[in-house]
C-alpha positions in Angstrom: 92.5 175.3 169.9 90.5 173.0 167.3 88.2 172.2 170.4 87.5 175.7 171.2 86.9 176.5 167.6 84.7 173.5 166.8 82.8 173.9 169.7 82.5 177.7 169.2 80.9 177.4 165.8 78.4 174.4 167.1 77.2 177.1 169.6 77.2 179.8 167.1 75.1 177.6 164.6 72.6 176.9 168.2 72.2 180.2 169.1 71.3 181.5 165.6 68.2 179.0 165.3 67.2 179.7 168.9 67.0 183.0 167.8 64.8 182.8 164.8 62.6 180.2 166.7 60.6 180.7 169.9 59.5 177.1 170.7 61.5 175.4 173.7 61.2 172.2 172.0 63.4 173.2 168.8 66.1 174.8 171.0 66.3 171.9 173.1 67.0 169.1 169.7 69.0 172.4 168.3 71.6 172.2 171.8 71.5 168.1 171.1 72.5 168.4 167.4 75.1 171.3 167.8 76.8 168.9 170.9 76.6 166.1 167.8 77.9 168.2 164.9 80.9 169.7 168.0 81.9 166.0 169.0 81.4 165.0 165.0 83.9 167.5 163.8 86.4 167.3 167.1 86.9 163.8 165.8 87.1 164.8 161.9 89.9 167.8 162.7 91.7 164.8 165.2 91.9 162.4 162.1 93.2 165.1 160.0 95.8 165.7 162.2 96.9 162.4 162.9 97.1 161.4 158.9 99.3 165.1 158.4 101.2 164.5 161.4 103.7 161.4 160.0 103.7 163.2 156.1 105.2 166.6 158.0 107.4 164.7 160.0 109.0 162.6 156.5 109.4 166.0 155.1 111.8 167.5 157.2 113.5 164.2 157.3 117.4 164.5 155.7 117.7 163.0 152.3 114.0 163.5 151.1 113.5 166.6 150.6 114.6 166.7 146.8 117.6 169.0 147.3 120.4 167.4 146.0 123.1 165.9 148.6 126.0 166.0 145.7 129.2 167.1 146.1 129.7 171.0 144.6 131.7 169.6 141.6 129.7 166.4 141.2 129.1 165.3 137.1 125.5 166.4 138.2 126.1 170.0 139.8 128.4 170.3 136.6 125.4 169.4 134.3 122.7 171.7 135.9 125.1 174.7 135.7 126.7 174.3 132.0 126.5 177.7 130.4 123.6 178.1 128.1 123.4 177.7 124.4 124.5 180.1 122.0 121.6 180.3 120.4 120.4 181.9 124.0 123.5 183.9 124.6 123.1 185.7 121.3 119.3 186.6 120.5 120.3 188.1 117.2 121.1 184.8 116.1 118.0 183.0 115.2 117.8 179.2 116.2 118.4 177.1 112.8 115.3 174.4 112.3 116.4 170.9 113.0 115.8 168.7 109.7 114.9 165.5 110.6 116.6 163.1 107.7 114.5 160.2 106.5 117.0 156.8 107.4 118.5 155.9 104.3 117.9 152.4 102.8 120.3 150.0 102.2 120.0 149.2 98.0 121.1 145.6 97.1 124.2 145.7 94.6 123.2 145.0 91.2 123.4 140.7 90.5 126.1 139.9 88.1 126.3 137.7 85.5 127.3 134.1 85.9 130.8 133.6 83.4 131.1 130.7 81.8 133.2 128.3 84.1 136.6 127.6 83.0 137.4 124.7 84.2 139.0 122.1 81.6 136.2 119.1 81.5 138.1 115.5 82.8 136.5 113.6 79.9 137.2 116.5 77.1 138.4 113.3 74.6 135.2 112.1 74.7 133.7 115.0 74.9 135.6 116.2 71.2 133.9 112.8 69.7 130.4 114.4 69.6 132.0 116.5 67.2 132.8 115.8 63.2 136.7 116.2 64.3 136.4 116.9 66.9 139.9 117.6 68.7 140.8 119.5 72.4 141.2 123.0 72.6 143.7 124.2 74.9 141.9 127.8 75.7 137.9 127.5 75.2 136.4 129.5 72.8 133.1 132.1 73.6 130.0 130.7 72.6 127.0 133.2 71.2 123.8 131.5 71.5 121.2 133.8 69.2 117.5 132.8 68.8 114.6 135.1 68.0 111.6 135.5 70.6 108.2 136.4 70.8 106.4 135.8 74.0 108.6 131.7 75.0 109.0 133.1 78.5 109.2 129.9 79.9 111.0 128.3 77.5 113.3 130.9 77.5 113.6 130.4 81.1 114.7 126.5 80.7 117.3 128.0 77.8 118.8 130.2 79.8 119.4 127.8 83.1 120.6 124.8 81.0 123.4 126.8 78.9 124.5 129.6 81.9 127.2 127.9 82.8 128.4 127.5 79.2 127.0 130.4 77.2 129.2 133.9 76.7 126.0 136.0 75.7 122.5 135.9 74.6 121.4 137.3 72.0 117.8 137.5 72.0 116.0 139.3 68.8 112.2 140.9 69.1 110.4 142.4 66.6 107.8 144.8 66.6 106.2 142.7 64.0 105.3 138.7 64.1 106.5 136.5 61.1 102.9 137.2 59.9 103.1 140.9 59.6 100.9 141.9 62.8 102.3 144.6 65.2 103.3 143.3 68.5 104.7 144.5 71.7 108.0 143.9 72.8 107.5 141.9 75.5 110.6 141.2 76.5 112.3 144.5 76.5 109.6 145.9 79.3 110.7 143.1 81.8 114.6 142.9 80.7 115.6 144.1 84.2 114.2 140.8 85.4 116.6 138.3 84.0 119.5 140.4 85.6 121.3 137.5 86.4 122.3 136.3 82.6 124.4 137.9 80.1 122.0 138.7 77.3 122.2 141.0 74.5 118.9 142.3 73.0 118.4 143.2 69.5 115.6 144.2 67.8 115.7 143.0 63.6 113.9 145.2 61.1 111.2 142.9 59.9 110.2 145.2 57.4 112.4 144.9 55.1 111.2 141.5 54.0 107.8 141.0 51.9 104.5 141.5 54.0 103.3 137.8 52.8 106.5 136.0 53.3 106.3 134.3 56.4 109.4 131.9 56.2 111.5 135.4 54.9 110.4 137.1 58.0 111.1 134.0 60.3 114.5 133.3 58.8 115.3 136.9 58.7 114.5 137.5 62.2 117.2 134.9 63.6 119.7 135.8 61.3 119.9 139.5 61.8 119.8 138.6 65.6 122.7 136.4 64.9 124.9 138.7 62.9 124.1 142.2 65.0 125.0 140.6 68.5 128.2 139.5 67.5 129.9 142.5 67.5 132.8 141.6 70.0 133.4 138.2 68.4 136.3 136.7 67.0 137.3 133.9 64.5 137.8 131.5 66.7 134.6 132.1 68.6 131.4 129.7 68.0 127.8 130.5 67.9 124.6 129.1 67.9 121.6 130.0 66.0 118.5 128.0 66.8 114.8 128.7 68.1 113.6 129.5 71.6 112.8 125.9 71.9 115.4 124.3 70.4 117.8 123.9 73.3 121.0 122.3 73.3 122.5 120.1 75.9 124.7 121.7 78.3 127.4 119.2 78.0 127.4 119.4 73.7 127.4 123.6 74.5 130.8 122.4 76.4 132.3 120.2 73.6 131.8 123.4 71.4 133.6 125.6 73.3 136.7 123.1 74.1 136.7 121.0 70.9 137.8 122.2 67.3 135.9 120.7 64.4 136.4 120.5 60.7 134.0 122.1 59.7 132.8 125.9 59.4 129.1 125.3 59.7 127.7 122.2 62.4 123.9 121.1 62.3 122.5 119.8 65.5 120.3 116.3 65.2 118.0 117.1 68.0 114.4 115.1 69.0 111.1 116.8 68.3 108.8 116.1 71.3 105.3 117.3 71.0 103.5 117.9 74.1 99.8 118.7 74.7 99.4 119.6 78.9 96.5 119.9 80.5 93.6 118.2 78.0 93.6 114.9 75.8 94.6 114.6 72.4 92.0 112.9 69.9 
């Protein structure tokens, strides 16, 4: 049948130029192309056939045909023929949007402050001598350590990690005002949230009370009303220390005052002075 056809419309194509042409010599290459354009498409139609032939034959082979060979109550017949959501079974009932919930992050619990430790020093005797009578405590009292600040932060820094295991609470005052009388910001209340990880109380002391010209008034007043508005959970027994940012006792003297007595109400510290000039030469 291809044959036929191809060799049909090879003639057909002949016939119609020999028609419109009356020359022998253009019918005779027109017979000799149509017999090139038969044999050319005989062979085209034979190599179609002989590519389609192997696809038909793999599908009507069993097992490829995409129907599905599963048993009538397989998990997968089950799945296809579930009955449809109700949100199709009941068209008055308009399908609710799904909200897409951002995933929520984990927050870090807050850092607490490191106690003072408790445990009774092994040398406490000699510990009690660096005291004027000095003697053992059997319970250690809480030690207040109060200073005034301006802008020390890394002295402050160096305070704070030397007398953390020792210290009760900070109390750190800041003024709006420096000893001098100029207005100032408080720098240390904007970046409190920073120094998490130590117990300190902040207070800020009314500078203004004292004379605009007094510097030493404004400079004592500063620490003491730091001092005496911090300690308002302390008792008798309780010690505190009121120095400058940069006047930093030892750990282990903050120890023998919280587990040795002394004799006396009021204790001065004999520190050294160090001066120290970084980063240039001193002439």
């Amino acid at each position: 049948i291809i044959f036929s056809l191809s060799y049909l419309l090879a003639s057909f194509c002949a016939s119609v130029v020999v028609s419109l042409t009356n020359s022998r010599l253009v019918s005779s290459l027109t017979l000799t192309m149509s017999k090139v354009m038969c044999a050319t498409s005989v062979a085209i139609v034979a190599i179609v056939v002989l590519l389609l032939i192997p696809l038909i034959q793999t599908r009507k082979s069993p097992g490829v045909s995409g129907v599905s060979n599963s048993a009538p109550n397989s998990p997968a017949n089950q799945s296809q023929t579930q009955a449809p959501p109700s949100s199709l079974t009941n068209p008055a009932t308009p399908p609710q949007p799904t909200t897409i919930k951002p995933p929520q992050q984990e927050q870090a619990p807050p850092v607490q402050p490191k106690l003072p430790t408790m445990d009774r020093p092994a040398d406490i005797a000699t510990l009690c001598t660096m005291l004027p009578g000095g003697k053992p405590r059997e319970t250690p009292a809480k030690l207040y350590d109060a200073f005034p600040f301006s802008d020390e932060f890394d002295v402050l820094r160096i305070r704070l990690e030397e007398l953390k295991t020792e210290v009760y609470t900070h109390i750190l005052g800041e003024s709006t005002v420096t000893h001098s009388g100029h207005p100032k910001p408080l720098r240390f209340k904007a970046v409190q949230s920073n120094y998490s990880a130590y117990k300190i109380r902040w207070v800020e002391p009314n500078l203004g009370q004292f004379p605009s010209g007094d510097f030493w008034a404004r400079e004592r007043g500063q620490r003491q009303l730091a001092a005496s508005a911090g300690l308002t959970d302390a008792d008798p027994s309780d010690v505190v220390v009121v120095s400058d940012t940069d006047e930093i006792p030892s750990r282990r003297f903050a120890s023998a005052l919280r587990w040795c007595t002394f004799d006396r109400g009021l204790v001065s510290l004999d520190m050294p002075m160090y001066y120290y000039h970084i980063g240039g030469y001193m002439h």
